[in-house]
N, C-alpha and C positions, 0 to 999 in steps of 0.2 A: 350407520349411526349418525343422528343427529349432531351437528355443531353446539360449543356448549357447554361441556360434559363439565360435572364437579367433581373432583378426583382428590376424596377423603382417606384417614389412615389414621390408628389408633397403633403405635408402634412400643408394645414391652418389651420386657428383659425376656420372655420365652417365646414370643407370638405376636404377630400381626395379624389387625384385621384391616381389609384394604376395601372403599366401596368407591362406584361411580351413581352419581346423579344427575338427574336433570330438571331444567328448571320447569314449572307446568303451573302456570296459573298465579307466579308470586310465591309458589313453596317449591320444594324440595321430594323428586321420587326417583326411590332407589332403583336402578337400574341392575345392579352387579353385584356381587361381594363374595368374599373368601379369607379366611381364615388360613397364615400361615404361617407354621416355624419359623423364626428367626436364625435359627442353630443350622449350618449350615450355608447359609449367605453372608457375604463378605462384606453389602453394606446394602443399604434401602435402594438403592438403584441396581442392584442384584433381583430386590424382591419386585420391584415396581414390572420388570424385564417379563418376570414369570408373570405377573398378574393382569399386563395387560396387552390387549389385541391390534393387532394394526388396524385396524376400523374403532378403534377407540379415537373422536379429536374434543380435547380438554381445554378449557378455557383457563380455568387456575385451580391450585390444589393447597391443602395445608394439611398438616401431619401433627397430631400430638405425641411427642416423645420423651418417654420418663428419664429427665434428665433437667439439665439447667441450660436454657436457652438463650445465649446472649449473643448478639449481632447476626441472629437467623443462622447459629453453628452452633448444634450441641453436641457432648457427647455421651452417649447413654452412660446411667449409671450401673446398670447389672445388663448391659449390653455392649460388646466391644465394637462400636461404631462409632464413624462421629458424621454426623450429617451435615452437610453446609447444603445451606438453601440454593445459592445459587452453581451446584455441581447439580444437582437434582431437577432443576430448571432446566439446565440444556440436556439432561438425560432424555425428558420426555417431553421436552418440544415445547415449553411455555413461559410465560413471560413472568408467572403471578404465583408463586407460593410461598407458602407461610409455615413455619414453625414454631410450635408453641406447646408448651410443659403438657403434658400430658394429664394435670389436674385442673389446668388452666380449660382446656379443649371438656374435660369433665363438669366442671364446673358452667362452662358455658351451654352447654350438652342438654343443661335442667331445662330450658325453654323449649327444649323438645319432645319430651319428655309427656305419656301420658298418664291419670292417673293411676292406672293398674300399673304402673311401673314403682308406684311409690307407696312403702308404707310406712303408718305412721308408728315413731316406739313412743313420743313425748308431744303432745297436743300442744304444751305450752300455748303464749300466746303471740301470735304470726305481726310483725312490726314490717307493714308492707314496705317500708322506707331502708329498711335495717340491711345493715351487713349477712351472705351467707360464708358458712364456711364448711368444705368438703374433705372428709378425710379416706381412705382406700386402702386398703391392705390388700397384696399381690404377692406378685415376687420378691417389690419393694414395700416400702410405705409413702406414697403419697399425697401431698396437703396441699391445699390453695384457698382459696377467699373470693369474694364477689361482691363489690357496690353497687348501686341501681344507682342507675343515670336518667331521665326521660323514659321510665319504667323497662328500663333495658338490664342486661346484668353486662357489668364489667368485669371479667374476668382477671384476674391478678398472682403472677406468680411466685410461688414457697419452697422454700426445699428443708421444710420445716423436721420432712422426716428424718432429717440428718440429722436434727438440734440431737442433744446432749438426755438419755435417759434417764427418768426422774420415779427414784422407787418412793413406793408409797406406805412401803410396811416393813417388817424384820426381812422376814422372806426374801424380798423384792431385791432390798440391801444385800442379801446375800446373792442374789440372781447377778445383780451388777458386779457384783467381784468376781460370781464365777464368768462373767461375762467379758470382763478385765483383764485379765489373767490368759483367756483365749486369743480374744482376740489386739491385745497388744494395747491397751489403755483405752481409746476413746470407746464410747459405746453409745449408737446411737438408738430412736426409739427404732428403726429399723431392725434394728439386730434382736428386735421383742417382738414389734407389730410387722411381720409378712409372713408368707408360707417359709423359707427357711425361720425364720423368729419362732414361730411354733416349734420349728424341729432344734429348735436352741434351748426353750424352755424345759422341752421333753426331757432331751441330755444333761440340762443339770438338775432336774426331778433324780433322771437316771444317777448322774455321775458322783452327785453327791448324797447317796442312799437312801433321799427321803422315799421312793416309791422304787419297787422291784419291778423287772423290764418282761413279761410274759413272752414265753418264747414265740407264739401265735406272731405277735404281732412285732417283733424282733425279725420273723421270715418276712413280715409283710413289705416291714420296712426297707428291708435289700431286695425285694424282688421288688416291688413297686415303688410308687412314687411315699419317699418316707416322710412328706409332710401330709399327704391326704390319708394315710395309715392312719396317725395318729385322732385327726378329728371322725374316720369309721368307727375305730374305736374306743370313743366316748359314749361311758357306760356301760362299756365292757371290760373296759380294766383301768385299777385306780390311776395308774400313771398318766393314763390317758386323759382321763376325767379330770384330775387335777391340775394338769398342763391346760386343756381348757379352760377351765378355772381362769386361770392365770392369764392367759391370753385374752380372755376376754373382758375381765377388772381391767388389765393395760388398757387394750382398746376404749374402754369409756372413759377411762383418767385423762387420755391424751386427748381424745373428742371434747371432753369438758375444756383439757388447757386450750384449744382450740376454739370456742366459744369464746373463753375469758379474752384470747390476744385480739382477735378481732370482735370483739363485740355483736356476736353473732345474731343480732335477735332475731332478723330474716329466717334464720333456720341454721341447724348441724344438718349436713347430709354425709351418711355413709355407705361409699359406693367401694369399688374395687371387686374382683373376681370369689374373696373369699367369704365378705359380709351374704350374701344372698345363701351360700351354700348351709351358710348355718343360721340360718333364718331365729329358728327356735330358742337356741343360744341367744340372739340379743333381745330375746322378746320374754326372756323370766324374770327379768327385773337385776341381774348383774350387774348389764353394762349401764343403764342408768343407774344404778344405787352410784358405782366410780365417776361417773358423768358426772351427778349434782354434789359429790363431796367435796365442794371446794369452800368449807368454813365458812367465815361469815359473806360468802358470793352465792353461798349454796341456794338460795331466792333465786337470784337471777340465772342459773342455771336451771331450779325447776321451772321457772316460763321461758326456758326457748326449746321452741319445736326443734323436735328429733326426726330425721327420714330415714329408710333403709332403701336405697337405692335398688330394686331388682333386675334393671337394665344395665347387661356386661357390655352396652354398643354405647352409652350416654358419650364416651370419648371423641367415640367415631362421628356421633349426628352434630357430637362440637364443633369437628372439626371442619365438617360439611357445613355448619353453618355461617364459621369464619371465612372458607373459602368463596362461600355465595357473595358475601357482606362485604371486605373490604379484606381479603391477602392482599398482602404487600407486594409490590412490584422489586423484582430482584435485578439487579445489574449482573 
């Protein structure tokens, strides 16, 4: 193996993706990659052990990790690690890695990005100079932002998804109290916008008798994964449907607050594992109707471009491309 090597990582709360490149002509060509459970490994220098070969030699790496990243140590939020850059440095023998939020690494991600990766829900109009800003629903929920510098993106990071859950109807109000009451006061948009948040919604549809729980999909939910249950079935049973509903108005309220704090006119883009799967869902006019409801801003919500990010690697190619570019040197 060549000298060289770029040694990327997209690190959630369930799964890693791990890639090697190399450099060839001024870009970037993937050489490696795998996808791996996190459950089970004790810490990224666990997963890094399994992924890579001793004919692997790496020049520098960086890792996006869903989490809050301060002085190159984080520690995941639905992940029980905590990573420091410089333990991960001498694990695999290099002088140059870099850590950085996992919407930050997404966010950056977009310059690599081609267009069959991206569509459009909201044409608006593209303010080449403007702020962008990326929101994701996963495990968790994660947010970030982007300035252009010398037509470059600056990536910047949020841990937005934490902020404080803002209902927008009776309902909603009532979702936050049954939301309260659970899980002990705060209530973040997290606990609405991610794969458990769906199966939050589901349960107070359930718990507080607006929609009956169909047995079908009650087995579904204890034998299999009980947040992808619920979006199969949508449109087969009201609770399901309805919970969509609801999940999806969230996600565009927040993408719009989103907009508004950063001044997005560059673009919303919405990436994370679960927006692509339901592709359809944010393309009936839902999540934009909650998008541009922000009264009298509601204008400048309908001219800023909306994307639906269909690339689940935009993470990884960030993070590959911060590694190339300037990771930081670790002591």
């Amino acid at each position: 193996m060549l000298p060289g090597m770029i040694l990327s990582g997209d690190i959630g709360g369930t799964k890693a993706e791990l890639a090697l490149f190399e450099r060839d002509h001024g870009s970037l060509r993937e050489v490696r990659s795998e996808r791996l459970l996190t459950d089970g490994h004790g810490s990224l220098e666990d997963l890094l052990a399994q992924f890579l070969q001793t004919s692997d030699s790496i020049s520098s790496a960086a890792f996006g990790i869903a989490g809050p990243v301060l002085r190159n140590r984080v520690t995941g939020t639905n992940l029980p690690w905590t990573v420091d850059a410089g333990r991960v440095a001498r694990a695999i023998g290099v002088s140059r890695v870099a850590l950085l939020n996992d919407l930050e690494a997404t966010s950056l991600g977009l310059e690599a990005l081609e267009p069959g990766d991206l569509v459009t829900l909201q044409d608006g109009i593209v303010d080449p100079h403007g702020s962008i800003a990326v929101i994701a629903a996963g495990t968790g929920l994660g947010e970030s932002f982007a300035t252009r510098e010398n037509g470059r993106l600056l990536p910047r990071a949020s841990e937005g998804g934490h902020a404080d859950f803002a209902p927008n109807d009776e309902e909603e109000v009532d979702l936050l109290h049954y939301l309260r009451s659970r899980f002990g006061g705060h209530v973040s948009w997290e606990r609405v916008l991610s794969g458990p948040g769906l199966g939050n919604i589901y349960e107070f549809l359930r718990d507080t008798g607006r929609e009956s729980e169909p047995e079908f999909l009650r087995e579904a939910r204890v034998s299999g994964d009980p947040h992808a249950a619920i979006a199969m079935a949508d449109g087969k049973a009201a609770i399901a449907t309805r919970a969509m509903d609801l999940f999806v108005s969230a996600y565009g309220a927040e993408a719009g607050n989103l907009a508004l704090r950063y001044m997005a006119t560059g673009g919303v883009y919405v990436a994370g594992g679960i927006a692509p799967k339901l592709r359809p869902r944010f393309e009936d006019g839902r999540f934009l109707a909650a998008f541009r409801a922000k009264g009298r801003l509601a204008p400048l919500l309908r001219d800023t471009p909306v994307k639906l990010v269909l690339n689940e690697r935009t993470a990884l190619l960030g993070a590959a491309l911060l590694a190339s570019r300037h990771a930081a040197p670790v002591s």
